[in-house]
Backbone as XML, in Angstrom:
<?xml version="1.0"?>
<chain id="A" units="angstrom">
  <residue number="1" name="UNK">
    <atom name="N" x="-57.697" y="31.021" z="-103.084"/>
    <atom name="CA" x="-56.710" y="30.275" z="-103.833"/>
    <atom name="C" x="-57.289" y="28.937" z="-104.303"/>
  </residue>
  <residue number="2" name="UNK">
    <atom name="N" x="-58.036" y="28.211" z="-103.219"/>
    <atom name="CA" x="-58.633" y="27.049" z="-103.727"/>
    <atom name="C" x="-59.715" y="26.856" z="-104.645"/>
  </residue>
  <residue number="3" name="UNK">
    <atom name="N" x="-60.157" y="27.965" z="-104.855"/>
    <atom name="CA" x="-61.445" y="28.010" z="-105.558"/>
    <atom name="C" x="-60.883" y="29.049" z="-106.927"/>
  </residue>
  <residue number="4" name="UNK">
    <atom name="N" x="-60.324" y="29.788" z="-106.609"/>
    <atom name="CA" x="-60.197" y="30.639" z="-107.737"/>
    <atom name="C" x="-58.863" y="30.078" z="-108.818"/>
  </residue>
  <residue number="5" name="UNK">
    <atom name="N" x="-57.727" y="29.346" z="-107.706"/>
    <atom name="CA" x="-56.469" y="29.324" z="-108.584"/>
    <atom name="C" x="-56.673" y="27.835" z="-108.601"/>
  </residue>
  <residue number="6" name="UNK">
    <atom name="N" x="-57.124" y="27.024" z="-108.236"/>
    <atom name="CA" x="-57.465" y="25.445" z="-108.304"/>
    <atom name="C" x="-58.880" y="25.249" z="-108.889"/>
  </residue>
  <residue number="7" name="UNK">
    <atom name="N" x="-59.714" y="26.125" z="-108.641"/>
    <atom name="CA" x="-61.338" y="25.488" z="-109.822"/>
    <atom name="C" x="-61.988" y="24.486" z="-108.448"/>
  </residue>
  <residue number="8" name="UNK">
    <atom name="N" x="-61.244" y="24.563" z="-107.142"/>
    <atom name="CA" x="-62.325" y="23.701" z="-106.266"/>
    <atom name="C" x="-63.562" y="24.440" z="-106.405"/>
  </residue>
  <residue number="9" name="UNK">
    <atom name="N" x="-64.837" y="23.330" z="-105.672"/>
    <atom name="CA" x="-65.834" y="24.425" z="-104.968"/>
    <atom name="C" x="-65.534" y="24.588" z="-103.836"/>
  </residue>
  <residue number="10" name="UNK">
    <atom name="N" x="-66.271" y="25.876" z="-103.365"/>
    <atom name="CA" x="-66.169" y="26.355" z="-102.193"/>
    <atom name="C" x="-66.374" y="25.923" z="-100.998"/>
  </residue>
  <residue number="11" name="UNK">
    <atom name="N" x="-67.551" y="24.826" z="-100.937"/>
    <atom name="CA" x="-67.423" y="23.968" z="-99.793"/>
    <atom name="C" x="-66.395" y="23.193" z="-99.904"/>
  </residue>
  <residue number="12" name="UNK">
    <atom name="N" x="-65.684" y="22.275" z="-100.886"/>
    <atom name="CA" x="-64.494" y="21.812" z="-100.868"/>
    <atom name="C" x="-62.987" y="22.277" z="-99.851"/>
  </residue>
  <residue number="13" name="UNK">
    <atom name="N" x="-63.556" y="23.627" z="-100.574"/>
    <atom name="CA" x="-62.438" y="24.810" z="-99.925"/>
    <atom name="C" x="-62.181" y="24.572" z="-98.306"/>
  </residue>
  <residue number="14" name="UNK">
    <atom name="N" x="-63.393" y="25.254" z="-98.573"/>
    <atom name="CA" x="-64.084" y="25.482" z="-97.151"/>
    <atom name="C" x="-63.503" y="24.147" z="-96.127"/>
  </residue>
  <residue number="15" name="UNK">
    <atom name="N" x="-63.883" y="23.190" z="-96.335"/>
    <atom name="CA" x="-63.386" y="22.292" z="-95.454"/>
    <atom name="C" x="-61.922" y="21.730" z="-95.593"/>
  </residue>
  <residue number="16" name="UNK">
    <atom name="N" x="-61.050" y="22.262" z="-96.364"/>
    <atom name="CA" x="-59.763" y="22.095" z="-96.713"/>
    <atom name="C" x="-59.131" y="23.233" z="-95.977"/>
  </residue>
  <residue number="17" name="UNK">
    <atom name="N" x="-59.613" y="24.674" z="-95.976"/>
    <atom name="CA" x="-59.242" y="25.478" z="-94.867"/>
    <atom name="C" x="-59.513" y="24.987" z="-93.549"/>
  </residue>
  <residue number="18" name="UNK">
    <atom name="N" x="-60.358" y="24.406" z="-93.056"/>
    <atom name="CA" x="-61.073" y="24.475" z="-91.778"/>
    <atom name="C" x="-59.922" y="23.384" z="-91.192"/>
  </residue>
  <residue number="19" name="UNK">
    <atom name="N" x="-59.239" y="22.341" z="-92.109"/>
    <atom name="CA" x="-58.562" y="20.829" z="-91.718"/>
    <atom name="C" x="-56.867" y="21.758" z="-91.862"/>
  </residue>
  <residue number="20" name="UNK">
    <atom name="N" x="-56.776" y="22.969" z="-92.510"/>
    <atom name="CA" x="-55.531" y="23.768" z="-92.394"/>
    <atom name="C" x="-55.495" y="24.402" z="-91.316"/>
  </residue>
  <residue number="21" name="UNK">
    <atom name="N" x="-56.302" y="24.873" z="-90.383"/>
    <atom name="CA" x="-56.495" y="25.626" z="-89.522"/>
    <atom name="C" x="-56.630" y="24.713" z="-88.203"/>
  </residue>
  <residue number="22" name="UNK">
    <atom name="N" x="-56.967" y="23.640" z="-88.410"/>
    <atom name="CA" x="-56.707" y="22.371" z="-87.061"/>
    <atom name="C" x="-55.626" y="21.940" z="-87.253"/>
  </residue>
  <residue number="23" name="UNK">
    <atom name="N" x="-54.776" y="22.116" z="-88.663"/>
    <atom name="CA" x="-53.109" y="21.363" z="-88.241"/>
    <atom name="C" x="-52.604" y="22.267" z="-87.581"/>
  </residue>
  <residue number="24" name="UNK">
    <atom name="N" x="-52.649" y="23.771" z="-87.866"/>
    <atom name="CA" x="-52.311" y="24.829" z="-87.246"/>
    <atom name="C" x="-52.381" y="24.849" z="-85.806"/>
  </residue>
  <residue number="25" name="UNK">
    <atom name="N" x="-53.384" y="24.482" z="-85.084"/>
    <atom name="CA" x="-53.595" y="24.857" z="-83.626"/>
    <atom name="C" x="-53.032" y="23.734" z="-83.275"/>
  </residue>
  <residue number="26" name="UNK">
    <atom name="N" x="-52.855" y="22.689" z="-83.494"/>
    <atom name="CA" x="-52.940" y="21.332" z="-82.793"/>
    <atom name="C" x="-51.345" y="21.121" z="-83.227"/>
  </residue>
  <residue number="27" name="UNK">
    <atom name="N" x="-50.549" y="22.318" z="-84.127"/>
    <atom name="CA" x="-48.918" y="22.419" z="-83.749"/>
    <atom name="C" x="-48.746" y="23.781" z="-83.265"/>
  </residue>
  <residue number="28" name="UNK">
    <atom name="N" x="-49.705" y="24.142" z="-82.299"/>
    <atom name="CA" x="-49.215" y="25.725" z="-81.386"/>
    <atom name="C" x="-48.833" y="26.545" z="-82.968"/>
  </residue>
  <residue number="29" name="UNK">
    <atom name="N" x="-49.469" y="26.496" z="-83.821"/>
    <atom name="CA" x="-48.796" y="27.815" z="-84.871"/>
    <atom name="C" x="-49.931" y="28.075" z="-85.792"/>
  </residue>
  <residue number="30" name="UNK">
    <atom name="N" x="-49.647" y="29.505" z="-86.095"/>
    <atom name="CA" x="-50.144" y="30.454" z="-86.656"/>
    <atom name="C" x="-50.546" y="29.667" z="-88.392"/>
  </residue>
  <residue number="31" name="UNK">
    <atom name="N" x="-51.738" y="29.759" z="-88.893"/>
    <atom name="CA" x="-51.447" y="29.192" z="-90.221"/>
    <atom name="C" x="-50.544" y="29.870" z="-91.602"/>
  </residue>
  <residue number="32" name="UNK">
    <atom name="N" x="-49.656" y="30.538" z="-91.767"/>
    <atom name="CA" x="-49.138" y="31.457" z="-92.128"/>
    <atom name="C" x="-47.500" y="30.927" z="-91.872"/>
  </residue>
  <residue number="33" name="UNK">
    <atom name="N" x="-47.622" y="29.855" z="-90.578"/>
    <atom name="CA" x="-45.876" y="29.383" z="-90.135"/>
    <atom name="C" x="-46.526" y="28.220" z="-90.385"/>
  </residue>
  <residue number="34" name="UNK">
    <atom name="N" x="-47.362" y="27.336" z="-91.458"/>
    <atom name="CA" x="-46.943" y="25.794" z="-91.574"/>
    <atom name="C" x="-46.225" y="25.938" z="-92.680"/>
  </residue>
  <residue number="35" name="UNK">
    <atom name="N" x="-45.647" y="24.758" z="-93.194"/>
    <atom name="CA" x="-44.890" y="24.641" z="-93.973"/>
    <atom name="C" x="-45.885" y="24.263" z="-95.400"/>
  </residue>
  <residue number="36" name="UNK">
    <atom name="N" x="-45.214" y="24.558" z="-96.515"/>
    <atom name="CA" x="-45.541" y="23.842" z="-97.830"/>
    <atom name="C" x="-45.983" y="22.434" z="-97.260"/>
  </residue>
  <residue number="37" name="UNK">
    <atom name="N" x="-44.948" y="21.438" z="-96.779"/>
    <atom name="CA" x="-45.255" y="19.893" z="-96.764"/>
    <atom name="C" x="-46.851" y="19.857" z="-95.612"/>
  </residue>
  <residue number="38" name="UNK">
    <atom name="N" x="-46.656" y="20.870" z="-94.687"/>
    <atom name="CA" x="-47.481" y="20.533" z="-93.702"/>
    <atom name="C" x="-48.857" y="20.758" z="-94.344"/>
  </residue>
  <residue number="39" name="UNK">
    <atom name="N" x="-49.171" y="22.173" z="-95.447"/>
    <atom name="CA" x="-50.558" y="22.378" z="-96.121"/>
    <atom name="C" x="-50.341" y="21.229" z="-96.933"/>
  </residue>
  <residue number="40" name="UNK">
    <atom name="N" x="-49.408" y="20.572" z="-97.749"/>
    <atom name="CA" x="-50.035" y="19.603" z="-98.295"/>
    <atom name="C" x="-50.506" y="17.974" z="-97.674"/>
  </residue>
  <residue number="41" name="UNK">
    <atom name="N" x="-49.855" y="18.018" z="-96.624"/>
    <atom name="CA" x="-50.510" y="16.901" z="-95.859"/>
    <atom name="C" x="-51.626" y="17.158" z="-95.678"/>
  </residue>
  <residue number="42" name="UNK">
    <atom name="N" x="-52.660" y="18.217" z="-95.631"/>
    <atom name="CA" x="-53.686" y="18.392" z="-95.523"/>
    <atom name="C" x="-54.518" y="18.120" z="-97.242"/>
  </residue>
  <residue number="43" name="UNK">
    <atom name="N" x="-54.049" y="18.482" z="-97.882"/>
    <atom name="CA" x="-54.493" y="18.438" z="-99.817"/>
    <atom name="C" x="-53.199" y="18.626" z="-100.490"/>
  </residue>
  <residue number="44" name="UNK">
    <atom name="N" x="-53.405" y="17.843" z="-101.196"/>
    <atom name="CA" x="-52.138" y="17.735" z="-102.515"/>
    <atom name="C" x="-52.380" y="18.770" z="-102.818"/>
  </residue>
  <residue number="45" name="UNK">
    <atom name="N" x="-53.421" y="19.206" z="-103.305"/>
    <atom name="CA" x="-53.800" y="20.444" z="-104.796"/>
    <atom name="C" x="-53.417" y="21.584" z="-103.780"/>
  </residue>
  <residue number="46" name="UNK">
    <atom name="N" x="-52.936" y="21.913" z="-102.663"/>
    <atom name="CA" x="-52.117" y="22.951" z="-102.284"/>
    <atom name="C" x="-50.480" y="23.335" z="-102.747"/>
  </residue>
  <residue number="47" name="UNK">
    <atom name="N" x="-50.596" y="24.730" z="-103.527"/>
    <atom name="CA" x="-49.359" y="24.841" z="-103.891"/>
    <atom name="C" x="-48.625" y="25.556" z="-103.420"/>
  </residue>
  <residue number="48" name="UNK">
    <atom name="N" x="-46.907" y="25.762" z="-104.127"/>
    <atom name="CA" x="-46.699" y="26.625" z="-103.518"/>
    <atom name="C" x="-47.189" y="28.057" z="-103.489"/>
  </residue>
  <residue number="49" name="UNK">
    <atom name="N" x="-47.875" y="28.459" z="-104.269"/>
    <atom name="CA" x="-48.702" y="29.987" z="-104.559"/>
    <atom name="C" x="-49.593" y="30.172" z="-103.298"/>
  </residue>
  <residue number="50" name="UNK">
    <atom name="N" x="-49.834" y="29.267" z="-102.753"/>
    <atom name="CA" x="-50.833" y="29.533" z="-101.553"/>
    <atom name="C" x="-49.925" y="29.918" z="-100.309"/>
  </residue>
  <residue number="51" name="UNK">
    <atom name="N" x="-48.494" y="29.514" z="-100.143"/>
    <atom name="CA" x="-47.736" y="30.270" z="-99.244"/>
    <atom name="C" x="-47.813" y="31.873" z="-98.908"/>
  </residue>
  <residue number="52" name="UNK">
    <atom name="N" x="-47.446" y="32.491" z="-100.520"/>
    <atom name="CA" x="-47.416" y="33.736" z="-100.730"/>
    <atom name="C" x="-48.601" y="34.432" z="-99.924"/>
  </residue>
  <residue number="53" name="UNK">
    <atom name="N" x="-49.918" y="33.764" z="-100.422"/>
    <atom name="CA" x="-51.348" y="34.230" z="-99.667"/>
    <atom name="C" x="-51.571" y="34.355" z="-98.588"/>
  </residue>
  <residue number="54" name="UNK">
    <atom name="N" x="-50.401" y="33.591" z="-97.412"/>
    <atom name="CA" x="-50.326" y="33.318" z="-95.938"/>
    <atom name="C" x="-49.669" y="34.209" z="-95.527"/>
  </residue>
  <residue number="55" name="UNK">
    <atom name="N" x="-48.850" y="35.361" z="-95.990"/>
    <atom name="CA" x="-48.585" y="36.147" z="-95.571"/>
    <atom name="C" x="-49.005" y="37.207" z="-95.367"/>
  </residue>
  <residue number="56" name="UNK">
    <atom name="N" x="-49.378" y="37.725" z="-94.281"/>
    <atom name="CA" x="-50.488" y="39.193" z="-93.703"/>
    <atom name="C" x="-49.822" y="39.746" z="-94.883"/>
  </residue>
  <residue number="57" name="UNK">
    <atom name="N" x="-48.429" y="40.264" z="-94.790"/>
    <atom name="CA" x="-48.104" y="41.965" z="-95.465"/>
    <atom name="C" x="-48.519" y="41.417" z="-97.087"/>
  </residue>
  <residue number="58" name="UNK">
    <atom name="N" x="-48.107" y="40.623" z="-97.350"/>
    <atom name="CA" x="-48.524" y="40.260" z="-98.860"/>
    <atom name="C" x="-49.999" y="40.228" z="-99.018"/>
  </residue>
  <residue number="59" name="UNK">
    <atom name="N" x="-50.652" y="39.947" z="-98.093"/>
    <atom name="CA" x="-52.363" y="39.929" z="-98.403"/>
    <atom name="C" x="-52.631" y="41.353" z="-98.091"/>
  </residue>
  <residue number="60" name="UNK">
    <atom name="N" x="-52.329" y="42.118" z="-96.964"/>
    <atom name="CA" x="-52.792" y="43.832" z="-96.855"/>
    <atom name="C" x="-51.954" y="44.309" z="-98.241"/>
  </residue>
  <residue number="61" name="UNK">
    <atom name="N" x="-50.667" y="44.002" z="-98.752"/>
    <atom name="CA" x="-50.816" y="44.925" z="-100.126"/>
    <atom name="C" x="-51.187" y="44.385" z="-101.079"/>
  </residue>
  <residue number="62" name="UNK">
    <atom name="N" x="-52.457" y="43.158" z="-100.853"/>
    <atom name="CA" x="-53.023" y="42.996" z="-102.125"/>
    <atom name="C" x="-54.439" y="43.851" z="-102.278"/>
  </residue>
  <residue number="63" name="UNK">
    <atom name="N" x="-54.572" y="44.663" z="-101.629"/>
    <atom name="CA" x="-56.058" y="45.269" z="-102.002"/>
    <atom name="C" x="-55.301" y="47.200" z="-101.791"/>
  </residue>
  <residue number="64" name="UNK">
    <atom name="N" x="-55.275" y="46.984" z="-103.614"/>
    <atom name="CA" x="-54.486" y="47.828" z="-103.899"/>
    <atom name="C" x="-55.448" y="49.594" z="-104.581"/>
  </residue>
  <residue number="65" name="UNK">
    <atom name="N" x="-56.938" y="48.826" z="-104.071"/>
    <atom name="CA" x="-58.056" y="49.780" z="-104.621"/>
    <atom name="C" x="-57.954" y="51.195" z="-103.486"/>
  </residue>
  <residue number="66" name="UNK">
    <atom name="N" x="-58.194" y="52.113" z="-104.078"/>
    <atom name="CA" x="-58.429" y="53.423" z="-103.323"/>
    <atom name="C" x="-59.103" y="53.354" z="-102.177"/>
  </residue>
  <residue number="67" name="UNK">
    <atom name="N" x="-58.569" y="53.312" z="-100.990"/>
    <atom name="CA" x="-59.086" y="53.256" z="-99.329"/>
    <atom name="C" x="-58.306" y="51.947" z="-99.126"/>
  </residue>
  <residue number="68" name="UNK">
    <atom name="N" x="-58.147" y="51.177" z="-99.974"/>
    <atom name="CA" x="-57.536" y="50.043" z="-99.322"/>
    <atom name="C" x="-56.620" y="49.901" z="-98.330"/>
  </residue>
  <residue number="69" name="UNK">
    <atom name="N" x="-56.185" y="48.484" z="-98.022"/>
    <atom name="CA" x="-54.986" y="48.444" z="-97.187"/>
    <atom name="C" x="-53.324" y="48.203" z="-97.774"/>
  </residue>
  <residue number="70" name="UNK">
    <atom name="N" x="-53.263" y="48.259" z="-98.870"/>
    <atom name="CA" x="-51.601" y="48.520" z="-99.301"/>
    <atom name="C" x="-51.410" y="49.740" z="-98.910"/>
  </residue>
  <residue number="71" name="UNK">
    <atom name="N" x="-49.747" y="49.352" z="-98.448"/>
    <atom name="CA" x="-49.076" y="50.248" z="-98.040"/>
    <atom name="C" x="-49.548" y="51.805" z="-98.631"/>
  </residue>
  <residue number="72" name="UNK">
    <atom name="N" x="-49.403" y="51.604" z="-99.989"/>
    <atom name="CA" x="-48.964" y="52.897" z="-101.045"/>
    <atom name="C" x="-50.439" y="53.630" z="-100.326"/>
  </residue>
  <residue number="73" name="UNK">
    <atom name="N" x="-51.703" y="52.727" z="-100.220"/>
    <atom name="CA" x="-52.922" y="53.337" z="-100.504"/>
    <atom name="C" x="-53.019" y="53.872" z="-98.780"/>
  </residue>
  <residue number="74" name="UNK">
    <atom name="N" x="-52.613" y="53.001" z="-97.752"/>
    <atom name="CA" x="-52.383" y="53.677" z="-96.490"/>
    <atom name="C" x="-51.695" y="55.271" z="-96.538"/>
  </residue>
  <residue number="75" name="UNK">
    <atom name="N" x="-50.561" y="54.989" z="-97.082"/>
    <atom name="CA" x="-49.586" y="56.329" z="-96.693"/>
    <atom name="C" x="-50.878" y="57.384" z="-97.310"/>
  </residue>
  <residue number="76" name="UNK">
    <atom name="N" x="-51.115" y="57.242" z="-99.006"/>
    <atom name="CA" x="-52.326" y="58.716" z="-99.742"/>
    <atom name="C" x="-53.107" y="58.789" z="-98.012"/>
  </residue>
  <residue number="77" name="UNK">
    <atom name="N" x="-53.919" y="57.870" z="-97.686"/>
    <atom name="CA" x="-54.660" y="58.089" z="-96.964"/>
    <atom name="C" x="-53.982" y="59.436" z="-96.006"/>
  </residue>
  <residue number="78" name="UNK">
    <atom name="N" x="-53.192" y="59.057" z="-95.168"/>
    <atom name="CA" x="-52.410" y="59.392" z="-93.912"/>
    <atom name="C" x="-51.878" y="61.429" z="-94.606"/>
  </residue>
  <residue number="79" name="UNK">
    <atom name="N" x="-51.503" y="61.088" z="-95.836"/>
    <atom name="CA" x="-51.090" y="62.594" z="-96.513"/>
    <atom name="C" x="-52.419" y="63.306" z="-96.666"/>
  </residue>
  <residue number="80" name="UNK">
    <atom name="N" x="-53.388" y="62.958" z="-97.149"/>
    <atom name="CA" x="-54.672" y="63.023" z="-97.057"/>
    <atom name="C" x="-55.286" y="64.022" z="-95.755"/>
  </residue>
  <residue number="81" name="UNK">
    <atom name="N" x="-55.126" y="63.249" z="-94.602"/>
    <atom name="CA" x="-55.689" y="63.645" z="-93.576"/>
    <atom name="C" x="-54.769" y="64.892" z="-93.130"/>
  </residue>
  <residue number="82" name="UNK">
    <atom name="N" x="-53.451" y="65.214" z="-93.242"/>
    <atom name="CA" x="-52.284" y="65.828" z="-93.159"/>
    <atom name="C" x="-52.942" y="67.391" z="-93.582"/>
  </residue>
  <residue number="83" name="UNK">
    <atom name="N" x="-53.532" y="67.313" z="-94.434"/>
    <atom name="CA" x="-53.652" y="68.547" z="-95.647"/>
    <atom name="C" x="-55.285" y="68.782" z="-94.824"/>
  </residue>
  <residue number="84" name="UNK">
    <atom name="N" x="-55.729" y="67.803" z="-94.520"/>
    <atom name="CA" x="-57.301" y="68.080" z="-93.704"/>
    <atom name="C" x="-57.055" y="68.712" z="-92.532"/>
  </residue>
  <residue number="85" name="UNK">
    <atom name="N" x="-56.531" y="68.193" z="-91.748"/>
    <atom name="CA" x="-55.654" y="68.803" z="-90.551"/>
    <atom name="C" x="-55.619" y="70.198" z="-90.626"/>
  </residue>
  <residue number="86" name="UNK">
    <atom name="N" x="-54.454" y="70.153" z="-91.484"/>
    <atom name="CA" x="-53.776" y="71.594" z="-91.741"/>
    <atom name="C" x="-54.958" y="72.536" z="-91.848"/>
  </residue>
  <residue number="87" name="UNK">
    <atom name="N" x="-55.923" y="72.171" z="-93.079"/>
    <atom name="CA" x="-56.969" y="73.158" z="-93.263"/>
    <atom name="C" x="-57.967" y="73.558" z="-91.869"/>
  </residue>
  <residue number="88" name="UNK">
    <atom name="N" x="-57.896" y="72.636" z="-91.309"/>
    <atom name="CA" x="-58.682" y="73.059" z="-90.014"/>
    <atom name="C" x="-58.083" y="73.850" z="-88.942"/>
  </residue>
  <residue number="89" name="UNK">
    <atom name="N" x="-57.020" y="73.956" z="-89.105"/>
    <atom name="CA" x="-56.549" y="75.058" z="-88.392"/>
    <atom name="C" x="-56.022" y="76.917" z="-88.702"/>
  </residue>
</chain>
């Protein structure tokens, strides 16, 4: 998000995650439960679009490529193996 949807560099990033991930521990929580105000006490140029990104299920159905981890591409998988199964017996 910081590099791709903001134009930081990556070491920028990089140490803007690393200072998100010490507000995180140092309030007992997951980075995913700080708040909007709390990532931006860490950097202004955090928006709200970077919330969305903190969410596991929203990040597993963003890799929506064949084998991936979205849902849709889990279940093919799982029907997949169903029909493999079957044939082996």
């Amino acid at each position: 998000y910081l590099v791709k949807e903001q134009g930081l560099p990556f070491r920028d990033a990089y140490h803007i995650t690393g200072n998100a991930v010490n507000l995180a521990e140092e309030k007992g929580l997951d980075i995913s439960q700080l708040s909007l105000e709390d990532l931006q006490s860490v950097d202004k140029r955090i928006g709200e679009g970077v919330v969305a990104l903190l969410d596991n299920r929203a990040s597993m159905n963003a890799r929506q490529s064949e084998g991936g981890t979205a849902t849709v591409r889990t279940l093919e998988q799982v029907e997949s193996l169903k029909g493999w199964l079957a044939d082996q017996n």
